[in-house]
N, C-alpha and C positions, 0 to 999 in steps of 0.2 A: 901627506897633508896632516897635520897636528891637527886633535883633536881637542875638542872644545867643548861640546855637548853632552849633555848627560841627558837620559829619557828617563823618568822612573813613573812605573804604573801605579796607581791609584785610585781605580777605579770601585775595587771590587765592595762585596756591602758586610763585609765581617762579621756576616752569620753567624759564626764556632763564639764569640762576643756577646751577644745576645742576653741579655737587657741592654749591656753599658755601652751598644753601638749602635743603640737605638735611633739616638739625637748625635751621636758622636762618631766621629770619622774612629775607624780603630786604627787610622796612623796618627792619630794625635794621643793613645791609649800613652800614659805616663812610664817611659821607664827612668824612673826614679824620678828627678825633676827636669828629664828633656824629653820631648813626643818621640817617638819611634820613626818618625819619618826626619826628623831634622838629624840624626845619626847617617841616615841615607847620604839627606844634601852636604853636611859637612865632609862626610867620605868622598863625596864627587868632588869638592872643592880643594879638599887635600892633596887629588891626583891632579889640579889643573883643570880642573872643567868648571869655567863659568856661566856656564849657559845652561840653563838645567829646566826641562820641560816634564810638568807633573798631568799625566794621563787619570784627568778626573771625573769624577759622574756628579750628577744634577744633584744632589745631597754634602757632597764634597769642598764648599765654598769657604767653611772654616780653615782647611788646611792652607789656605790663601792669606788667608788675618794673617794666619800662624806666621806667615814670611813678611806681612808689609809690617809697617812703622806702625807705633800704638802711641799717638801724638800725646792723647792726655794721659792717658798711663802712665808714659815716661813724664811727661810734667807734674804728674803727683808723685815718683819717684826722685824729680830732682829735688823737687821742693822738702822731702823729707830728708834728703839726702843720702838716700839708700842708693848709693852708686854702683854695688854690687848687681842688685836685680835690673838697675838699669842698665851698666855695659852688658848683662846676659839676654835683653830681653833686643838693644839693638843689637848686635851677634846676629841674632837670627833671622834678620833682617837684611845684613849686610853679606854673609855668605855668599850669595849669588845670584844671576839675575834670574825671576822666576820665570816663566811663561806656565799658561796652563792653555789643556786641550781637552773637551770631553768626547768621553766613549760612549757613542748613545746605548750601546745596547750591551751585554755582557757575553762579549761572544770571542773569548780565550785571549791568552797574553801574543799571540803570535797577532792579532788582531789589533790590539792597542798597543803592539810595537808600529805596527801599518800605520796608525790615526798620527804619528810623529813625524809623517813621511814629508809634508808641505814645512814642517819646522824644521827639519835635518835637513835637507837637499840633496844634495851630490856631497857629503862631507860623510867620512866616519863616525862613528858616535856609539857610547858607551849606553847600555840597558842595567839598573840596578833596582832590586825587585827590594822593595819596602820591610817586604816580609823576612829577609836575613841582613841583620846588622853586622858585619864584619867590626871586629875590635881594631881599635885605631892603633894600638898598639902593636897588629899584624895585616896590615895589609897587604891587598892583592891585585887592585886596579892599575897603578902604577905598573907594575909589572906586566901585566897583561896589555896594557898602552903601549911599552916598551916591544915587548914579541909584535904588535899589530906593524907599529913603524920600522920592524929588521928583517919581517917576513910574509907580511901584507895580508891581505884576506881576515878573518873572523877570531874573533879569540872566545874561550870561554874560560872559567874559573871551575877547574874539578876539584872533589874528596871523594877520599876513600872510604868507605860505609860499608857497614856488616851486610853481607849478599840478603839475609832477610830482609833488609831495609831498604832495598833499591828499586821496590817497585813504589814510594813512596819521590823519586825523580824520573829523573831524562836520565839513561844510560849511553856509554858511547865504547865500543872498543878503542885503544891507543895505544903507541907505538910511540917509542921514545925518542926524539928527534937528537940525538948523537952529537950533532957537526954541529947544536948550537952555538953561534956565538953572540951573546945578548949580555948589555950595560946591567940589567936590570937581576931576572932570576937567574938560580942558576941553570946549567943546559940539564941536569938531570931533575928540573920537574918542568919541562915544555916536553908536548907531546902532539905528535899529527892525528887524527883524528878522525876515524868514517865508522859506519853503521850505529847510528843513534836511535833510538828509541825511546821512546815517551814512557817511564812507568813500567818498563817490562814486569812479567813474574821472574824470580831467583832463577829459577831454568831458561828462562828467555835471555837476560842480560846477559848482554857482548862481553862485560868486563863489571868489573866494583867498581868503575868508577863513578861519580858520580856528576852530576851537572848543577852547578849552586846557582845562585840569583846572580849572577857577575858576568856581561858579555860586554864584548868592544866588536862591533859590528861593521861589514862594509853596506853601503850603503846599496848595493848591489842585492840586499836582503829584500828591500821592499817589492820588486817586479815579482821575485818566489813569492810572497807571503800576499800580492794580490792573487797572483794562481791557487794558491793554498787551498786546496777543499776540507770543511772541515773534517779532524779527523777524533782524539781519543774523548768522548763527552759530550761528541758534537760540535767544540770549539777549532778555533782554529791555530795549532798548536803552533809555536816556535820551533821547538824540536824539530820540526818538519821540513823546517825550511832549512835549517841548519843543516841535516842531513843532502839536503839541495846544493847547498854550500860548498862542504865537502867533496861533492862528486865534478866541481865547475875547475875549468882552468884559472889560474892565477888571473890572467888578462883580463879576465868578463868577472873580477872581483873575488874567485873561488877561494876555496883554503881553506880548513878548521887547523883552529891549534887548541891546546889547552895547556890553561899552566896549575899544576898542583897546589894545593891551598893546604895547608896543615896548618893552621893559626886557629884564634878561638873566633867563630859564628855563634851566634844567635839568632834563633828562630822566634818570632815575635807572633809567627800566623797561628799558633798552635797554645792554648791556654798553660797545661804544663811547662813547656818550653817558656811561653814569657813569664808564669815564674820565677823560673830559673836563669833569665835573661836580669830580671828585677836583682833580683837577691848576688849576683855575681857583682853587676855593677858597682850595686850598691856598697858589698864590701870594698870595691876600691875608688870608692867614693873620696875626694879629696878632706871632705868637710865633715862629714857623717862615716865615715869608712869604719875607723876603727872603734870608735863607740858600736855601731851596728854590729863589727864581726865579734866584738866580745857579748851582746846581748845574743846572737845568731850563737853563740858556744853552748850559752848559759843554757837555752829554750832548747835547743838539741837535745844536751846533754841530759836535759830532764824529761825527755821522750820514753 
């Protein structure tokens, strides 16, 4: 079954933000001059997924604007004739179709993958966590679509991260799938995939690998993730299910895979990190780029 759907969570209230996510969604936090979450839906769109359901909370209705048509805006736009800001503002409008669902309570990502369950059905479908913008110039969804339709069951998107730093994800041990033969990556970064864990400490994790915000999902996920008791926080982890996953026959939807991710991410959840998410862009900004990276030399250089 080709997939269609994209889930992306956005529910949570961007505490680590705090003043500027006071009144404001922090997927709408600017990087540069596109929100943080409209990088998510154009990612989804770029793989083929028109269908895209944003997992929101009772505060969250702006990110909604964000996607519909802005009638008079663009009528003050035509009439000045600034056509630029107006093909970008319908853009993001047109990407794809939105639905929203909210999450009444804040009780883990493996939960408001659950709250998607009435809008996905019996169909596969992709989970892309807000919080890491994959650069459109390395993607990994696509690929990860590709493994889902040549070898069926769950896929996720791993990196390789310094052992200190893997209790900051989901770890999984993996095992390199050999006898790939896939359109899409190549067969030495697909990999089979069991003993996962949430957050391990450096002596606990299975492996470096790591688990990013990037899953393609069978739908087989939801009956695990209502069992789900919560587990690291008290939430109700994804991790958990996916360890579920793994241990299940193909038949009854089982199977992890994971495909290697070496391309550039950004991290938007973490104040530092969207710094440096801002400032990267920005140098390769098509409009602003190169003025910015020669003033970004000038200001360094006098540090």
């Amino acid at each position: 079954m080709s997939i269609t759907k994209a889930v992306i969570p956005a529910a949570g209230l961007g505490t680590r933000f705090l003043p500027a996510t006071k009144a404001v969604p922090k997927e709408l936090l600017p990087v540069v001059d596109i929100p943080a979450i409209e990088y998510v839906v154009r990612e989804a769109a770029a793989a083929g997924l028109s269908n895209v359901l944003l997992i929101t909370g009772k505060t969250k209705g702006a990110i909604l604007d964000h996607f519909d048509r802005a009638w008079d805006l663009e009528a003050v736009l035509a009439e000045k004739g600034d056509l630029d800001r107006l093909r970008a503002i319908r853009e993001s409008a047109q990407l794809a179709t939105i639905h929203a669902v909210r999450q009444a309570a804040p009780r883990g990502l493996g939960h408001a993958v659950l709250c998607a369950r009435e809008h996905v059905g019996a169909e596969p479908f992709a989970v892309l966590l807000g919080d890491d913008l994959i650069d459109a110039r390395t993607p990994v969804l696509a690929s990860m679509i590709s493994v889902r339709e040549t070898m069926g069951g769950s896929v996720v998107a791993l990196m390789r991260v310094p052992r200190e730093q893997i209790s900051l994800y989901g770890s999984a041990a993996a095992d390199l799938v050999d006898d790939a033969v896939l359109p899409g990556p190549s067969p030495s970064s697909v990999f089979r995939l069991s003993n996962l864990v949430e957050k391990p400490s450096p002596e606990d994790a299975p492996s470096d690998f790591a688990i990013i915000g990037r899953y393609v999902l069978d739908p087989a996920v939801f009956d695990i993730l209502d069992e789900t008791p919560p587990g690291r926080g008290g939430e109700i982890q994804l991790t958990d299910a996916l360890a579920r996953l793994a241990e299940m026959p193909p038949e009854l939807g089982g199977g992890l895979h994971g495909v290697l991710f070496d391309g550039r991410r950004y991290d938007t959840g973490d104040r530092l990190d969207y710094l440096k998410a801002v400032v990267r862009l920005a140098v390769d900004h098509p409009e602003i780029g190169t003025e910015f990276a020669t003033w970004l030399a000038e200001f360094t250089g006098a540090l």
